[in-house]
N, C-alpha and C positions, 0 to 999 in steps of 0.2 A: 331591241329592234334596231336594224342597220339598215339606215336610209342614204339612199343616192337623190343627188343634188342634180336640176338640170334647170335651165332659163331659156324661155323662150322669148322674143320680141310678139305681141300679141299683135298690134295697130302700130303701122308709121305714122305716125300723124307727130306733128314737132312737140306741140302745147296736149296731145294728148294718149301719146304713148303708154303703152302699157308693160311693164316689165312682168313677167308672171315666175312663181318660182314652183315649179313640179318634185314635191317628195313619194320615193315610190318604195312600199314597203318588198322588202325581197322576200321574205318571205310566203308574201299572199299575190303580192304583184298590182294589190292595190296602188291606187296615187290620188292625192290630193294637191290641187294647184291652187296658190294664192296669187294674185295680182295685184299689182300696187302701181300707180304714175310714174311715172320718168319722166325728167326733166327735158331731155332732148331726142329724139330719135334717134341721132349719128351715133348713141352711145348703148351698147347692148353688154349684157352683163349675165355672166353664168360661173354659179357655186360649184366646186366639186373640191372634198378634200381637206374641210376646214379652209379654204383658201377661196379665193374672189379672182375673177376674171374680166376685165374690161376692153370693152373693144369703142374705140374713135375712129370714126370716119375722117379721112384726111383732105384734104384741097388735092387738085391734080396736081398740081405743079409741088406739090411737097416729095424731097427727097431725104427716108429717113439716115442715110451713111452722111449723106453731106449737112445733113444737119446735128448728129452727134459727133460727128468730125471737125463739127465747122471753125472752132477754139479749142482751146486747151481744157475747159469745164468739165469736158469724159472726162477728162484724168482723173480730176480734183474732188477728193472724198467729201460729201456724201454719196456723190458718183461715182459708179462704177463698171467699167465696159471688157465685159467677156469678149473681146474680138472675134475666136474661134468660133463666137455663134453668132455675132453680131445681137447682142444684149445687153441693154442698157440699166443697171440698177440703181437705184434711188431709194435714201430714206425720206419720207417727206412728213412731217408732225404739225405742217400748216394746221390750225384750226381743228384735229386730230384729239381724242381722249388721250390716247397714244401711240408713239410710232408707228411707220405701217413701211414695211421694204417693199417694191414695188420692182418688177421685173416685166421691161419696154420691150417689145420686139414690134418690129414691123410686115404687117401682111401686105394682099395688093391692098390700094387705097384706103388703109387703115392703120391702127395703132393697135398691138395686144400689149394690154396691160394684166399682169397677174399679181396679185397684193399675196404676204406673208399670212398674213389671215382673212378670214371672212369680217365684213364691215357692214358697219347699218349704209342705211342709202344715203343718208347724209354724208356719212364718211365717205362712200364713193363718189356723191356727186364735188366732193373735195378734192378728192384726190385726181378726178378725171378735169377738174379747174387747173390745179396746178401742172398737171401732162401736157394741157392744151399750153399753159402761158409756156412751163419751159422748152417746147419746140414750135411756138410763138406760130401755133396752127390759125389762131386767127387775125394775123398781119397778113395785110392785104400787098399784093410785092407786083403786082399787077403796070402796073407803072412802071415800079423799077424797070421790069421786063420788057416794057416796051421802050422806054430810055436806052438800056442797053443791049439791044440787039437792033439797035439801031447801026451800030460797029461791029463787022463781021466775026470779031478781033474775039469780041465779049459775050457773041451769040452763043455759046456754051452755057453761059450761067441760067439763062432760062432754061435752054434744053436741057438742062440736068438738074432745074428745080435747087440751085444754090440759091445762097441769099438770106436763110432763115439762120440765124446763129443763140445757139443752146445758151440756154439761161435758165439761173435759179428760180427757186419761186418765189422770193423775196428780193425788193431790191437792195435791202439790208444785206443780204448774203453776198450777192454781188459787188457790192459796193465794199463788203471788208473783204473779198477773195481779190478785188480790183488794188487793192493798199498793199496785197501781199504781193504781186507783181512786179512793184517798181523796184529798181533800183540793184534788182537781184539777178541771181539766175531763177531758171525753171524748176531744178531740183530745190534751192530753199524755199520757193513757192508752194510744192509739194509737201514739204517737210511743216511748212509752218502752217497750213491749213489743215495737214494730216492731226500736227498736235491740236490745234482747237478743238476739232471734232473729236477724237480720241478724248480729250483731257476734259471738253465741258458737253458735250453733246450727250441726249437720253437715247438708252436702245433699244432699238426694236425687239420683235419677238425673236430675229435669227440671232442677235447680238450685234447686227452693224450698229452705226450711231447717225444720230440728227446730226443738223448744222446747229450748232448753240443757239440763241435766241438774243436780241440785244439786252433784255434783263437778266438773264446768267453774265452773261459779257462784263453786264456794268457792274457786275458783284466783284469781280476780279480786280486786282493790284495793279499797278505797270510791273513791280516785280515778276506778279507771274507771267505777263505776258515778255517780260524778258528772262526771265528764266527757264519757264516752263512751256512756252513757246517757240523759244529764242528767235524773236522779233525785232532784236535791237531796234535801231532808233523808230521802230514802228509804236512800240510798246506802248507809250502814251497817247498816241495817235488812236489807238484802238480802243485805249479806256473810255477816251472822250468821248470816240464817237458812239459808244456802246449809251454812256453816260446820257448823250443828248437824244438818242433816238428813246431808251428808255421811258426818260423823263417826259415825251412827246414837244422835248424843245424844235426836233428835226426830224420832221417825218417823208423821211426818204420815199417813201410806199407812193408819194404825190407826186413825185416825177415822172411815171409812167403817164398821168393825164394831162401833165403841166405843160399847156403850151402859148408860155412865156416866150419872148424872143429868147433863140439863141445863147445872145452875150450875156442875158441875165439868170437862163438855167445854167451856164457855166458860173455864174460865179458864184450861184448859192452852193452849186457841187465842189467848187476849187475853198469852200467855207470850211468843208471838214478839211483839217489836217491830214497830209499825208497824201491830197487828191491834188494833181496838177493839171496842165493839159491833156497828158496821157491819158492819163486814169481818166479823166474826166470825159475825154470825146470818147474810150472805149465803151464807158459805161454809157453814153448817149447811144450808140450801138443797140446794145441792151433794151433799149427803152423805146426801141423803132427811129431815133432821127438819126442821119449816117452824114451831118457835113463836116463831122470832123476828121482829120487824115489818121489821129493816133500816131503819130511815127515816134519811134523806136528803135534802136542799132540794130534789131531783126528785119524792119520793114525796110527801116531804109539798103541794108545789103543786099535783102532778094530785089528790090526795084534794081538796083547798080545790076543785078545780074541777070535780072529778067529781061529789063525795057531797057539799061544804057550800056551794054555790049563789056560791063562787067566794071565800069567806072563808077566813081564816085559821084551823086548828084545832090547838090544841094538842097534844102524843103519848097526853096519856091517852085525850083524845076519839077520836081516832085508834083505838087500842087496844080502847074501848068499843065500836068498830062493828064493830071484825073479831074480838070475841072469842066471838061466838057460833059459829066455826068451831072451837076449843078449838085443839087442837096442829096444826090444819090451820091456824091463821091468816095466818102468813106467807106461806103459798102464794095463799089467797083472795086477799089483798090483791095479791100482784104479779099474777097473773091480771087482776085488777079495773082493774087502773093502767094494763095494757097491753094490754086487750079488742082497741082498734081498729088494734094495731101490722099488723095484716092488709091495714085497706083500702089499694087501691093506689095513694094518694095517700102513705103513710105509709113501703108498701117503697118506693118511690120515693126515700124519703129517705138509704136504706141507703148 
């Protein structure tokens, strides 16, 4: 007997939503529907295919290009973004029996999510937790927006719903994609995140891979991470931190709600090895606080070329122009750096 898969939303109600799943025999054209809770209403879900289907309601002000655009994260495998459709794939094994590739597109005011296979409702309401955290659907930017369009200059970033910037579903993940940044180019960036994934990551049912875990991590040498990574002087840097998060000496996952001043979330993050101020105010990004600038010989070039008529400007001048945003500045400014990464000469480049 060959049955067709359909879902309907029965009740909007938030706390009392009903998912229903409709099998219809082709043969007789019977159907039998089962119904089960769902956790949220914004989230409707439909089988067909061996494969699972999820749909998120989004904020008005969310824009999904500028928010898989918003860094370099598309690029960086377990990500992966089909341009020519504008699709976003992802392996995500958070909390997962295992793996699950997950194919992102965006509708109006929604998110389509389509998973590698069908999944119990646990695993979706997993999977649609990590969707929501990595396009940071419920950061409230509300503020920001009115801060910055306060100046004519910056009134774009609301009217085109920037602001939100792609992240892992771990801050673990982020945290060692953030160590493979410094000090390099883009391409050993690539290379060196590509080997993790490749070399420790499990996979899914297409074959893509996870992001490793910090207990595979800490199982590995510094050899391999310079050998088989080729990490150079990262390579111990990344045993350790693999080491401590393992261990639960350093549980990164707390910074998301850690609100410490400031000086002293920087300096438990500048604790791992390999994390300085860059790294550090990037990944405060990450985590919703934006008062750090991050600068960079990239930031700093496009400001000389954007705001100082192609000169050189030092970090305080730097700092003097985007401080009129107060604890929104870090954001202004990457916004500002990367206005045009839209035109289609620029995703081109992707």
């Amino acid at each position: 007997m060959q049955l067709t898969m359909a879902l309907v939303v029965a009740q909007n109600v938030v706390t009392q939503t009903l998912v229903c799943a409709r099998t219809t025999n082709r043969r007789t054209g019977s159907q039998t529907e089962v119904c089960v809770p769902q956790l949220r209403a914004i989230q409707q879900v439909a089988l067909h295919c061996g494969r699972m289907e999820l749909t998120i309601t989004t904020p008005k002000t969310f824009n999904f290009h500028r928010t898989v655009l918003s860094h370099g994260w598309c690029a960086l495998l377990p990500f992966e973004l089909d341009k020519s459709k504008w699709k976003l794939l992802r392996v995500l094994d958070r909390d997962q029996r295992k793996p699950v590739t997950v194919e992102i597109t965006s509708r109006k005011n929604s998110l389509r999510i389509v998973t590698s296979r069908a999944v119990s409702d646990r695993a979706a309401q997993n999977i649609i937790r990590d969707v929501r955290h990595m396009f940071r659907l419920d950061d409230d930017l509300q503020l920001f927006y009115e801060v910055i369009s306060a100046d004519t200059e910056f009134a774009w970033i609301s009217e085109q719903g920037a602001g939100r910037l792609l992240r892992s579903p771990t801050v673990y993940e982020d945290l060692v994609k953030m160590i493979c940044t410094t000090n390099c180019s883009w391409a050993l960036t690539e290379k060196m995140v590509t080997a993790l994934v490749n070399e420790l990551g499990t996979k899914s049912d297409d074959g893509r891979k996870s992001f490793p875990t910090a207990k595979v991590m800490a199982e590995q040498s510094v050899a391999f991470y310079r050998d088989k990574i080729r990490s150079g002087y990262r390579a111990p840097y990344l045993e350790e931190l693999a080491q401590r998060v393992a261990s639960g000496e350093l549980n990164v996952e707390s910074w998301l709600t850690n609100d410490a001043p400031l000086a002293d979330l920087m300096k438990e993050m500048k604790s791992v090895k390999g994390v300085g101020n860059y790294a550090a105010e990037n990944l405060l990004k990450l985590i919703g606080r934006y008062d750090g600038l991050a600068l960079d010989s990239w930031t700093r070039a496009q400001f000389a070329r954007i705001r100082n008529n192609g000169r050189a400007a030092n970090d305080k001048k730097i700092g003097r122009y985007y401080a009129r945003f107060n604890t929104w500045r870090g954001l202004a400014l990457w916004c500002d750096m990367t206005r045009h990464w839209l035109d289609p000469e620029n995703v081109a480049k992707w």
